[in-house]
Phi, psi and omega in degrees: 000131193246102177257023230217144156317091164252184174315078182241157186290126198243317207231125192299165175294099173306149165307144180241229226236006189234139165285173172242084228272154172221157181200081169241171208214207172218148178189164174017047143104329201266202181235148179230147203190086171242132190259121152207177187241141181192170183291330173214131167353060190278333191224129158243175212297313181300318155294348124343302180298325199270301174339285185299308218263009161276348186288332182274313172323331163290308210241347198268108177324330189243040179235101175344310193263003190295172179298327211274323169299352184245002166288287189337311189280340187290165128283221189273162202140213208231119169274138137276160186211130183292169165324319180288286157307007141268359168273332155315323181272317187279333171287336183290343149322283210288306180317320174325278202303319171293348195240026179053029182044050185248020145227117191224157188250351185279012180340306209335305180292333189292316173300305190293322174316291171304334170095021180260349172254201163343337205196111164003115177260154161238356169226160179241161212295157144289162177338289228295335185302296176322305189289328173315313191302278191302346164294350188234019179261171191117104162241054140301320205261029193210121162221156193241125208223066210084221161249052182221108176251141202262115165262134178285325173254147191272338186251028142313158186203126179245158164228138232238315211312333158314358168198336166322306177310332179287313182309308174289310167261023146304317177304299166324296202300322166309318194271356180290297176321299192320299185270048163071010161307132200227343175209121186214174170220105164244157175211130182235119200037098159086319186296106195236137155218169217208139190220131170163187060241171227290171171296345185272015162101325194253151168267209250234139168257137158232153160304076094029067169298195205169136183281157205261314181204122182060182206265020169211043167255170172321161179232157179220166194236108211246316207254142157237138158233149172267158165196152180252341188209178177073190197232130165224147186206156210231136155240155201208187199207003213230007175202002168240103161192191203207168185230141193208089183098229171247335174291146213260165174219123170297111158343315215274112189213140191297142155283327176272346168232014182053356185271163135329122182306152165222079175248197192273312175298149200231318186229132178227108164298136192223118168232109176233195215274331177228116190010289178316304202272353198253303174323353193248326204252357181263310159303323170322289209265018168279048157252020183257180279156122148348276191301298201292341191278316196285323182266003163299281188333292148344309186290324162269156178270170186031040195217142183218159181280166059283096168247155183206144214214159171264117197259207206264023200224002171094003174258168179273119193225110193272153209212141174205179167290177185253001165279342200258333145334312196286332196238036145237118169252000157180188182253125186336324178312319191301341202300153194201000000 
């Protein structure tokens, strides 16, 4: 669940010349919100629902009976893995491997160690806990064969939530195209993509929050952007974190050193051509430094930046690509 500043939709769609359908819910712990346009009522609310709860039987740590919990609860072997999850498991692969494995889904345990997973913590770990912990991450320890994934270890654990949500409203936007739908906004917790530009011809406005002062004040909404097609989607520290003290402990927590990430960035907006991929790359770079986020990015293709970092004096300050510059286009006031 992405509970963290994200990305919302500020200015409604006019109607054009296609009615105009709303379809919201509750799902994978969040809110759901699919816009589309059409001659007719083609998708309701109940194919949605349905939609979403098989992805969570697949993928969702907190439905019991789901897949990734009876990997999780298993020991070592051979899995079967259903359609969701193995496209879920191969991008998260391929993000490993482009992000040096500073994005890993064998996460699991380090979350539930830290009180980011399932179930409550009252203390938070020591070394000797951590390194315990971090002996069973790695996806070295994982291999895939067809549709059969294999744990090399019995206490691997995966946790998916770093890309399934994206991953899920890519599925919403596929099953939309599918019944011949051409211009929609669907959003899942925060998370958007987009098809259009809308029938009256403009695209589609999105919103930005930002904490107002430091990295826990009110948030406001200073930045807009347009798009007619892709996905954006925001992982953040400024509103998922925990306290140790006076010190904040970030969701975000390394597979190679079991600690939390602690770097400068607090928010990073990620626009790429589909959900899945701007979700796996928006936790990448909160473990980066501004500048370092910025030439990551740079460096791919159809991947674009927003981040906002705390600078050495405690304010709050922003940085971007130079495509993700071209498609912020005014300040709220502006919105009409």
């Amino acid at each position: 669940m992405l509970s963290i500043g994200f990305p919302v939709l500020l200015a409604g769609i006019k109607k054009g010349e296609l009615e105009r359908y709303v379809l919201s819910g509750t799902a994978q712990g969040t809110t759901y919100t699919v816009t589309y346009y059409a001659n007719d009522k083609l998708v309701h609310r109940a194919e949605i629902d349905s939609v979403l709860a098989v992805i969570d039987s697949s993928m969702s740590l907190y439905k019991p009976y789901s897949l990734i919990n009876k990997i999780n609860a298993g020991g070592r072997g051979k899995y079967p893995i259903d359609e969701h999850f193995f496209r879920v498991f191969t991008k998260s692969l391929a993000i490993h491997k482009d992000s040096k494995g500073i994005f890993d889904i064998t996460i699991a345990p380090l979350t539930n160690l830290w009180g980011f997973g399932t179930t409550e913590i009252e203390f938070f770990p020591d070394s000797i806990q951590v390194d315990k912990a971090l002996a069973c991450v790695g996806m070295d320890k994982l291999r895939l064969k067809g549709r059969l994934l294999e744990k090399k270890e019995p206490c691997v654990q995966l946790d998916m939530n770093g890309v399934a949500q994206g991953y899920s409203v890519d599925v919403l936007a596929d099953y939309l195209e599918g019944k011949g739908i051409t211009h929609y906004v669907v959003e899942l917790g925060g998370e958007l993509r987009v098809k259009g530009p809308k029938p009256d011809g403009t695209p589609v406005r999105i919103g930005i929050e930002r904490p107002t002062s430091g990295d826990s004040g009110p948030l406001a909404i200073n930045d807009v952007v347009e798009i007619t097609e892709g996905a954006i989607t925001t992982a953040g520290s400024y509103r998922n974190y925990m306290r140790d003290g006076n010190r904040k402990v970030s969701h975000h927590i390394s597979p190679t050193t079991g600690y939390p990430f602690n770097t400068e960035i607090i928010s990073a907006t990620i626009y790429a051509k589909d959900a899945v991929t701007a979700d796996g790359y928006d936790n990448v770079i909160m473990a980066m430094n501004a500048d370092e986020a910025i030439t990551f990015v740079n460096r791919r293709h159809g991947m674009e930046v927003f981040v906002l970092y705390i600078d050495e004096s405690g304010n709050v300050r922003d940085t971007m690509s130079m495509g993700f510059s071209n498609m912020i286009t005014s300040k709220t006031n502006n919105l009409n």
